[in-house]
C-alpha positions as CSV (number, residue, x, y, z in Angstrom):
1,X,-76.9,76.8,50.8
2,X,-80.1,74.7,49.8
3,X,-83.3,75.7,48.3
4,X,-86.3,75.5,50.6
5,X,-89.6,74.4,50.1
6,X,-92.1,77.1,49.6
7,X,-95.3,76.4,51.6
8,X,-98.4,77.5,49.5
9,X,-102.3,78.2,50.8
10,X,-104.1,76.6,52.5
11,X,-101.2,75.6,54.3
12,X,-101.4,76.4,58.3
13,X,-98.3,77.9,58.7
14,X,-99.4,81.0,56.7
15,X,-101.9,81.8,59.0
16,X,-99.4,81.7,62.1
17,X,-98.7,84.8,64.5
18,X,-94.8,84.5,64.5
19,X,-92.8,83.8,67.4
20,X,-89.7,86.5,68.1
21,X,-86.0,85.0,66.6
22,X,-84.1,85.4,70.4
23,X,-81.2,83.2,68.8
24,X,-78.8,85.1,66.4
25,X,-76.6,81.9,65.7
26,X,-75.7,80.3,63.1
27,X,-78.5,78.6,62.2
28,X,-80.2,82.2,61.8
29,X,-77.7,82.8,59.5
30,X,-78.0,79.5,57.5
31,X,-81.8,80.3,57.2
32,X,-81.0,84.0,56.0
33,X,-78.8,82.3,53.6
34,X,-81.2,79.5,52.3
35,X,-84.1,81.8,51.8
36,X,-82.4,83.9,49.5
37,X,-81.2,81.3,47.6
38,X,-84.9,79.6,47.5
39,X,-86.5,83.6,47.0
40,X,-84.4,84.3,44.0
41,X,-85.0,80.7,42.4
42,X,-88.4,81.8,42.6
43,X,-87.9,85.3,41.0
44,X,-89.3,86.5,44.3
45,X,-88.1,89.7,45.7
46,X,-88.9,89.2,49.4
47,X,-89.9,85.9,51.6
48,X,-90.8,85.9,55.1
49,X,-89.7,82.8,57.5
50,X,-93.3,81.0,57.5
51,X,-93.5,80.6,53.8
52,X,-90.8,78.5,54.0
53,X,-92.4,76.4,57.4
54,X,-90.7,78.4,59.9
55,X,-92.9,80.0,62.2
56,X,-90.1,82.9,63.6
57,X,-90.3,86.3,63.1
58,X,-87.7,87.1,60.2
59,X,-87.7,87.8,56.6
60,X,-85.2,88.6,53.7
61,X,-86.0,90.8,51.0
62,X,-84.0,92.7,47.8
63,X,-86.3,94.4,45.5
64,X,-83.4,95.6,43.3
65,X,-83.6,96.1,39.7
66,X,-82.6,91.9,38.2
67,X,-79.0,93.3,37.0
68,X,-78.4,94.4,41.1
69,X,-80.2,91.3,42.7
70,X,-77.8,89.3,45.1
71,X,-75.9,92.2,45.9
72,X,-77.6,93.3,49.1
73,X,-79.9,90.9,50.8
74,X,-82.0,92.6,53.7
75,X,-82.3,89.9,56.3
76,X,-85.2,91.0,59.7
77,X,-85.3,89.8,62.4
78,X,-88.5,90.7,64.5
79,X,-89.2,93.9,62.4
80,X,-92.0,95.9,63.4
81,X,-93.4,99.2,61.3
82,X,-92.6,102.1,63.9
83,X,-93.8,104.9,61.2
84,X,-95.7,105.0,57.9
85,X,-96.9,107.7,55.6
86,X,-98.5,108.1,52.4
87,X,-100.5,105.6,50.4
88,X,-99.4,103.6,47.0
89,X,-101.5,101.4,44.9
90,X,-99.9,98.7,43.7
91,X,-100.5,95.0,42.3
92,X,-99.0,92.4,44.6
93,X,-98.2,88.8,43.7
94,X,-96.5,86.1,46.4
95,X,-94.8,83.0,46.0
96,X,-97.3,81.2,48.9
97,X,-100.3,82.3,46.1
98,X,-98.9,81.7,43.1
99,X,-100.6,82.7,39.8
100,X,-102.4,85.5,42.0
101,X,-102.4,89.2,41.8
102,X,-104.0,91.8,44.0
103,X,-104.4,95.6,43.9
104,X,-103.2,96.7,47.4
105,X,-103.0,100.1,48.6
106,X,-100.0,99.9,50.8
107,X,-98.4,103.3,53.0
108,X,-95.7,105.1,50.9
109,X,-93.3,105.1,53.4
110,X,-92.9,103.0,56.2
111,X,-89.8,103.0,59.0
112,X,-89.4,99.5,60.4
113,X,-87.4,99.1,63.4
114,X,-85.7,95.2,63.2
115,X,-82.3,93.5,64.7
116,X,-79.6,92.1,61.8
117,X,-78.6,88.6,62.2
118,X,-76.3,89.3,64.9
119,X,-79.3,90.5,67.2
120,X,-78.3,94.5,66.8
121,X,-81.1,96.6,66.4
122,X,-81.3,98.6,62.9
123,X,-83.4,100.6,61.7
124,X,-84.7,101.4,57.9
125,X,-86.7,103.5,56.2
126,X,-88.4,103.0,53.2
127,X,-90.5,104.3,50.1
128,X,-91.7,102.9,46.6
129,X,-91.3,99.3,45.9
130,X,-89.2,98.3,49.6
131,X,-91.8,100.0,51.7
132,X,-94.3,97.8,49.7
133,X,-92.5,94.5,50.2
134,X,-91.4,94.8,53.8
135,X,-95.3,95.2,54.7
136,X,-96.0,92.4,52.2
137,X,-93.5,90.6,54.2
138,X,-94.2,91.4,57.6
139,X,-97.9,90.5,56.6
140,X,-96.4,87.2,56.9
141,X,-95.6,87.3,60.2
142,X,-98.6,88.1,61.5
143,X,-100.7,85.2,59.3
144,X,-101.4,87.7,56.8
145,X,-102.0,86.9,53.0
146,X,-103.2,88.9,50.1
147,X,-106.5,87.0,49.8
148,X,-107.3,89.3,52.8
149,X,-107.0,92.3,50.5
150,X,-109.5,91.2,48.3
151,X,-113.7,91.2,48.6
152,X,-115.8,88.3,49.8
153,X,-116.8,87.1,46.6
154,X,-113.4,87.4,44.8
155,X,-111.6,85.6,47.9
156,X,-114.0,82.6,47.4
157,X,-113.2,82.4,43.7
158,X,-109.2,82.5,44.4
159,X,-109.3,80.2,47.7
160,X,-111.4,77.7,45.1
161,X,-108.3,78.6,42.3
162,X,-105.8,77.9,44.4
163,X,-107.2,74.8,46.2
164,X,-107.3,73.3,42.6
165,X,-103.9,74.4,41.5
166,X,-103.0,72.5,45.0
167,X,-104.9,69.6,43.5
168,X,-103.6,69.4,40.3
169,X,-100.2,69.5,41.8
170,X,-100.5,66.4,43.9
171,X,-101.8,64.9,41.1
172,X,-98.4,65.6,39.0
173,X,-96.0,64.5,41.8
C-alpha cells in the first residue's frame, strides 16, 4: 500500500465530472487499498478518487467510531443516490479544503446504488453520519466542493484563505 497525495483547491481535478470505473481489476483494487491507507493518515473518514488525481468515479469511506476504523472500508464504484429522505444539519470539513468548515444541510437518509470492486452491483442505505459522507463524497465526483455550500461573500474570503495556505505551502517545500 502507499499513501497518495491529496490534491487540495484550486486544483482542476476537483472540479472534474468523473468518468465511470468499467475496469474491476487489480489496479481498482490497489487504488481502493491506497486511499484508505492515505484517508486514515489524514484522519479523514471518506475520500473520493479525484482528490487523490484520479478522475474515475469511485470513493472509499468508514465513518466508524476511531476504536472501529479499518475494520470495514466501503469502497464505490460509480455510486449514484437512487433515494433520499429527511434533512440534517451538520458541519463538514474535507481533506481537499483543509482548515475549512461548513454548515451543510445534507438528506437524512440517502440509498445509493454502486458496484464493489469486483463490478457487482450493491446497494446501501444510509442515515446519520454515512448518509452525510457518501453525499460529501459523491459531491466529488461530480466537481463538487463545500465552498459551493457557502454565500458569495464567504466563498471569496475562503477561496482567498485557501489560495494563501497554498502559498505558504510552496513556500515551505
Amino acid at each position: 500500500m502507499a499513501l497518495l497525495e491529496i490534491r487540495t483547491y484550486p486544483d482542476p481535478v476537483l472540479r472534474e465530472e468523473c468518468a465511470p470505473v468499467t475496469d474491476f481489476g487489480d489496479a481498482l483494487k490497489k487504488l481502493a487499498e491506497d486511499m484508505a491507507e492515505t484517508m486514515y493518515a489524514n484522519e479523514g473518514i471518506g475520500l473520493a478518487a479525484p482528490q487523490v488525481g484520479v478522475a474515475h468515479s469511485f470513493l472509499v469511506v468508514d465513518p466508524a467510531s476511531p476504536e472501529d476504523r479499518g475494520r470495514e472500508v466501503l469502497a464505490l464504484a460509480n455510486p449514484i443516490i437512487t433515494e433520499s429522505d429527511g434533512t440534517v444539519e451538520f458541519e463538514e470539513g474535507c481533506l481537499s479544503l483543509p482548515e475549512l468548515t461548513v454548515p451543510t444541510t445534507r438528506k437524512a437518509r440517502v440509498k445509493v446504488a454502486a458496484q464493489d470492486l469486483d463490478g457487482n452491483g450493491i446497494e446501501v442505505t444510509a442515515e446519520g453520519l454515512l448518509a452525510i459522507v457518501l453525499q460529501h463524497e459523491i459531491d466529488h465526483l461530480h466537481g463538487r466542493l463545500l465552498v459551493d455550500y457557502v454565500s458569495p461573500l464567504r466563498r471569496t474570503s475562503v477561496i482567498r484563505k485557501l489560495k494563501k495556505l497554498k502559498e505558504l505551502e510552496g513556500q515551505e517545500g
